[in-house]
N, C-alpha and C positions, 0 to 999 in steps of 0.2 A: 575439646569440641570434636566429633564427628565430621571428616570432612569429606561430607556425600552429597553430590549435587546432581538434579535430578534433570533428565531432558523429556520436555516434552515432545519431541517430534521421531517421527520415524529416520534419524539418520542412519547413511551410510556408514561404513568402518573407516573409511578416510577422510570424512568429516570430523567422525570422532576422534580421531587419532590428532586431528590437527586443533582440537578445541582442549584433548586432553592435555597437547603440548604446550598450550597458552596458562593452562593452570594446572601449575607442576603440586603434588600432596595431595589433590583432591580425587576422590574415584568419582566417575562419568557413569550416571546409571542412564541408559540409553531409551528411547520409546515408552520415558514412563508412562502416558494416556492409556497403553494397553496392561501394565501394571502398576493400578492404583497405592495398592501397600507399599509398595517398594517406594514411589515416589512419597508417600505421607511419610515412610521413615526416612529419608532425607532430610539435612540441615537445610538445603537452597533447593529452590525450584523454578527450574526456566519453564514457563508453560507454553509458548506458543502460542497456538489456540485450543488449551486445552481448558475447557471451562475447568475454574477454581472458586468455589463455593465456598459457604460455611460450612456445609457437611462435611466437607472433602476436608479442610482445613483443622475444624475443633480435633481437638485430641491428639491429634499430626506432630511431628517432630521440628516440622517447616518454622525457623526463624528468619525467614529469606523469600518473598519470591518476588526474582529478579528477570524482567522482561529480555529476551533477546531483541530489541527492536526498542519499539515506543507505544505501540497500541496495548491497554490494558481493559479493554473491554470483556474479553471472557473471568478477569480478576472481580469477583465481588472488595470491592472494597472497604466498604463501610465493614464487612464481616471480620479481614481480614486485619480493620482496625478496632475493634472490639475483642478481637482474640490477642492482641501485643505482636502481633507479625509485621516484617516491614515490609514494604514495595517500593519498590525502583524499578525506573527503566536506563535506557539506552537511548538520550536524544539523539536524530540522525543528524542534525548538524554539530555534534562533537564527530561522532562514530565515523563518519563518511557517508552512511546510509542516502542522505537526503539526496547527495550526488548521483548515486546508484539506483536511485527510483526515480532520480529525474532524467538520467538514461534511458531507464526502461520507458519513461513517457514520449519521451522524442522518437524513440524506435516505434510505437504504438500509433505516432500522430504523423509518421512520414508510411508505415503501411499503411495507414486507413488513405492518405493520401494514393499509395504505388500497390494497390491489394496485391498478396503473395497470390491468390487468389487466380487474377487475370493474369498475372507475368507466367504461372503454372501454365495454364491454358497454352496462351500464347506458344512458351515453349514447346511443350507438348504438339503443337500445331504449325510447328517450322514456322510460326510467323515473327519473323524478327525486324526490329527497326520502327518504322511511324506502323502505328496501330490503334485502331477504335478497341475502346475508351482510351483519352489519351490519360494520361500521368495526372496530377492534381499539384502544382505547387505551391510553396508554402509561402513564398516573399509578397508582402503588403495585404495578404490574410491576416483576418483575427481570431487568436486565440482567448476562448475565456474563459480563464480560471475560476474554480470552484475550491476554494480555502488557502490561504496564501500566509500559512506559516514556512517554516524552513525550506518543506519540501516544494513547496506552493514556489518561492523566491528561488530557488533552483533550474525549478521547470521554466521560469519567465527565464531568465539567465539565458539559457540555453536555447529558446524558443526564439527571444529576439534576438541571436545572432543567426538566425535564419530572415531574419529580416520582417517577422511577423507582427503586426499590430497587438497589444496587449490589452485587456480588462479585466477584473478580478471582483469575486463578491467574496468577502469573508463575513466572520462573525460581527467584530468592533464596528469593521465600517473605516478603520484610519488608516490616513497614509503616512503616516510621520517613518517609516521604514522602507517606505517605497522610493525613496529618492536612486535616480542612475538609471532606474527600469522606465524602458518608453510607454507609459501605461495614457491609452487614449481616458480611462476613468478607473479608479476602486470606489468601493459602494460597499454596502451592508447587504445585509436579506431581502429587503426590502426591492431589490433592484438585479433582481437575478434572473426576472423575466424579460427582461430586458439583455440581457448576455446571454440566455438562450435565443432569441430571435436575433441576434445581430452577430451573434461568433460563428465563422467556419469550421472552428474544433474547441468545444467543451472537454476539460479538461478536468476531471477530480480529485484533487487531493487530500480532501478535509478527512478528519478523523469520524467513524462512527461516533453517533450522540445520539440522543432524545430526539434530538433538533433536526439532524440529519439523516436520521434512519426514513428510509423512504420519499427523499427532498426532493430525488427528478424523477419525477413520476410522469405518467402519461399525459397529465396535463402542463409538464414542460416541454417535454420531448416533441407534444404538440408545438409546438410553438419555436422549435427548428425550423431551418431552410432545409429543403430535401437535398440541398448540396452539400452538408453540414455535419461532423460524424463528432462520435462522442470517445473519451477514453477516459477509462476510470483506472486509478491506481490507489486509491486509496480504502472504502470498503465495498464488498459487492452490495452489501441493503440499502447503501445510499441511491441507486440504482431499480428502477422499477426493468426487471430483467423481460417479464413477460410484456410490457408496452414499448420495450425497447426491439424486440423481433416484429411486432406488430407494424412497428412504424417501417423495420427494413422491408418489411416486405410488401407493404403497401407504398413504398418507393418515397416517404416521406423523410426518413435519414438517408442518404451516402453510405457510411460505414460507421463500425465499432472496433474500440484497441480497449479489450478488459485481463487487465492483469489480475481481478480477483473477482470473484463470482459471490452470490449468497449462500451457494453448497460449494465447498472445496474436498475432496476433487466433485466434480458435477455427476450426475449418475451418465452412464453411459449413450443412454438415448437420447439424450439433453441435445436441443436442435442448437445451442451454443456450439456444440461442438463442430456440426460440420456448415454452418451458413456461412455462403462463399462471401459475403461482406461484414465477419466478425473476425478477428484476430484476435487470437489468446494466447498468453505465455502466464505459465502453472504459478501465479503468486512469487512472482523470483525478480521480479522490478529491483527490489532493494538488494538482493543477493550478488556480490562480488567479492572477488579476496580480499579488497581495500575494506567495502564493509563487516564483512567477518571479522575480520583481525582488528578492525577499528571497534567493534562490540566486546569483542575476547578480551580486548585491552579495560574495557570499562568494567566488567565481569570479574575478570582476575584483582583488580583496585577495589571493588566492592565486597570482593570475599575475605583480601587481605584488610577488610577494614572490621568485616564480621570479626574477624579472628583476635584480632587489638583494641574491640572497642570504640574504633574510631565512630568519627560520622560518617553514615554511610554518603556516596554520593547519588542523587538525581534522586532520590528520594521523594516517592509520594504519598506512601505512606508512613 
């Protein structure tokens, strides 16, 4: 077997060097997205977000493509299982990931709370000590989650040892997994207009779907407290991005903490980029050496499983 495995992302050399060490035999073809052929003659393909079709796929070399992460939304699937290719991802609660995007969320929902924003100013302005606007804290606030799989039970984790009120709307609707979490309710879909109007920080973790592409739209956002600010970490389309500036700036949200946008990277004039009540950090929630090396490890297992036959593991398709 060919042992070429394909990256979709644009890494560094010292990424690569540290992913090529985790799987020793294999050659690391680098930025496949910008060379297509090279990636179709690959045995594995990590795509990131690189959309992976059936065009892209039929006639391809690809026996493998293996998610870095967990989101396989640019993966046509159904195609990919019509042609005999497998897919697998990376759950983050094996990898570490969940931990490291529920980091990245507490860092998102204590700046939307402490804007870099005003503390800039302030500095910049010798003014130190008590200061209008004051700080925003977070103890006997409510947080309301918005999908409360792995990453969703990480962020509450973390969230109520801040001492914050919790509620959550997922898919099911059940709590038989929520036990130990101070949760004032979990609910369905059905009840998410309702954790919009009564949470201080909405919080998203749900995976892109049918269901969710487009979920908080201007008519939920409506329906904030203007004290109230939102953080997404999970996709930027679940987010209506341009009712979401609407509302900053008609004073009707607080703040935003978006670790992923609908355009990554956003074009340059994108008012995302410089509104003094948006906080962004570049899609890197999940990114830490614990999750890296907790992926590489699951990566390396699934290749040496290509190569024996085995079953592969996390297998979706």
């Amino acid at each position: 077997m060919d042992k070429q495995i394909a990256i979709g992302a644009a890494w560094s050399g010292a990424l690569l060097e540290r992913l090529r060490a985790a799987l020793p035999g294999w050659s690391v073809i680098a930025d496949a997205g910008a060379d297509p052929a090279a990636a179709r003659a690959a045995t594995v393909l990590v795509p990131f977000h690189m959309p992976v079709g059936r065009e892209f796929l039929a006639g391809s070399r690809i026996r493998l493509v293996q998610q870095f992460g967990v989101g396989l939304d640019p993966v046509d699937l159904e195609a990919a299982h019509s042609l005999g290719i497998a897919v697998a991802n990376a759950p983050s609660e094996v990898s570490g990931m969940a931990a490291s995007v529920a980091e990245g969320a507490v860092l998102l929902t204590l700046s939307c709370m402490r804007l870099p924003s005003v503390q800039a100013a302030s500095l910049a302005a010798g003014e130190w000590n008590w200061r209008m606007p004051l700080n925003r804290g977070l103890a006997g606030r409510r947080a309301g989650l918005i999908g409360f799989g792995s990453i969703g039970k990480a962020i509450a984790r973390r969230l109520a040892a801040f001492d914050m009120r919790l509620v959550a709307v997922r898919r099911s609707g059940g709590t038989d997994d929520a036990a130990g979490f101070p949760f004032d309710w979990i609910g369905g879909p059905e009840r998410i207009e309702e954790l919009a109007s009564t949470s201080d920080v909405v919080v998203i973790s749900a995976p892109l779907t049918a269901e969710t592409r487009g979920l908080f739209d201007a008519a939920l956002i409506g329906r904030m407290r203007p004290e109230a600010s939102i953080v997404n970490v999970g996709r930027g389309p679940i987010l209506d991005e341009a009712a979401l500036l609407a509302a900053l700036d008609a004073g009707r949200v607080h703040a935003a903490g978006l670790d992923v946008l609908s355009a990554e990277p956003p074009p340059a004039d994108s008012p995302l980029l410089s509104h003094p009540r948006i906080v962004l950090t570049p899609h890197d929630a999940g990114v830490s050496d614990q999750a890296f090396d907790g992926v590489a490890r699951i990566i390396a297992d699934n290749l040496g499983r290509l190569e024996t036959g085995q079953p592969l593991k996390f297998r979706v398709v």
